[in-house]
Structures are given as structure tokens and as C-alpha cells.
C-alpha positions, 0 to 999 in steps of 0.5 A: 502343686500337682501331685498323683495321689491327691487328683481324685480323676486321675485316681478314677484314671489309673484304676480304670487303666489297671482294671484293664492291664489286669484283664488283658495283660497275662500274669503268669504263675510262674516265669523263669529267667536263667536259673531263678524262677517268679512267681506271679508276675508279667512282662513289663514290655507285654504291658506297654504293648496292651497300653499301645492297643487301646483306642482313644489315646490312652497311650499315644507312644511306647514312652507315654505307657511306660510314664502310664505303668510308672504312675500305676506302680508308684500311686495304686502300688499296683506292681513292683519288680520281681526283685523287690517282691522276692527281697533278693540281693536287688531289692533296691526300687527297679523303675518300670521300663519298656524291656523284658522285665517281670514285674 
């Protein structure tokens, strides 16, 4: 069985991938949204545009990003939405999606 974690390309893939998220994707110190306020986090949809920029195919659609962004966040644990973070009343697992969330 094909599994994320245990494909030592893949993992050399999706560091090679969050290295540049983390250059070009603006994590901001702080963001608010109504009355609650964020630390440290970026827009989820900013992150799928950058994905959608980059030459070769490295993301060919919007969804194809957002499978990208999943695989980022379930295999490096490379980000998690702000919710889960904070441990706020919504502290369930929120998926990556292709919105204006923070994560």
C-alpha cells in the first residue's frame, strides 16, 4: 500500500514544496478576522494561488494545490488552521481549502 510517510521521494517533494510556500507565501504576524485576532498564519487560497504560479506542473489546477496543501499539513505537519492552533471552541481537524481561511 502507497502510503505519504513512508515514499522517501515524495518526502524530498513536499520539503522541496514547503520550502518555497515558506519563501513566497506571507505569513503574517498578526491577522484579524471579526473580533478574533491570529497570530502568525497565512491565507489558505494565497497558498494555492502561489502553488498555481509555479512552473512545470506543480500544480496543474486549484484542486491539485489544495490535495498539495493537504499532504503538507497531514505528512510534515507543516501547518494547521488557526482553530486547532489556538485550541478554540473549533479545535476539531479543519482540512486545507481552497477559501480564506488562515492556517
Amino acid at each position: 500500500d502507497f502510503s505519504w510517510k513512508d515514499d522517501a521521494f515524495v518526502r524530498i517533494y513536499l520539503n522541496h514544496v514547503a520550502a518555497s510556500l515558506k519563501k513566497h507565501v506571507e505569513v503574517k504576524a498578526s491577522r484579524r478576522y471579526h473580533a478574533s485576532v491570529y497570530k502568525d498564519c497565512f491565507i489558505a487560497s494565497e497558498a494555492v494561488d502561489f502553488l498555481m504560479s509555479l512552473p512545470n506542473g506543480v500544480a496543474p489546477s486549484r484542486s491539485h494545490a489544495v490535495l498539495l496543501c493537504q499532504q503538507l499539513a497531514l505528512t510534515l505537519q507543516l501547518f494547521e488552521h488557526v482553530c486547532e492552533k489556538e485550541g478554540g471552541e473549533e479545535s476539531l481537524k479543519k482540512e486545507f481549502e481552497d477559501d480564506y481561511l488562515f492556517f
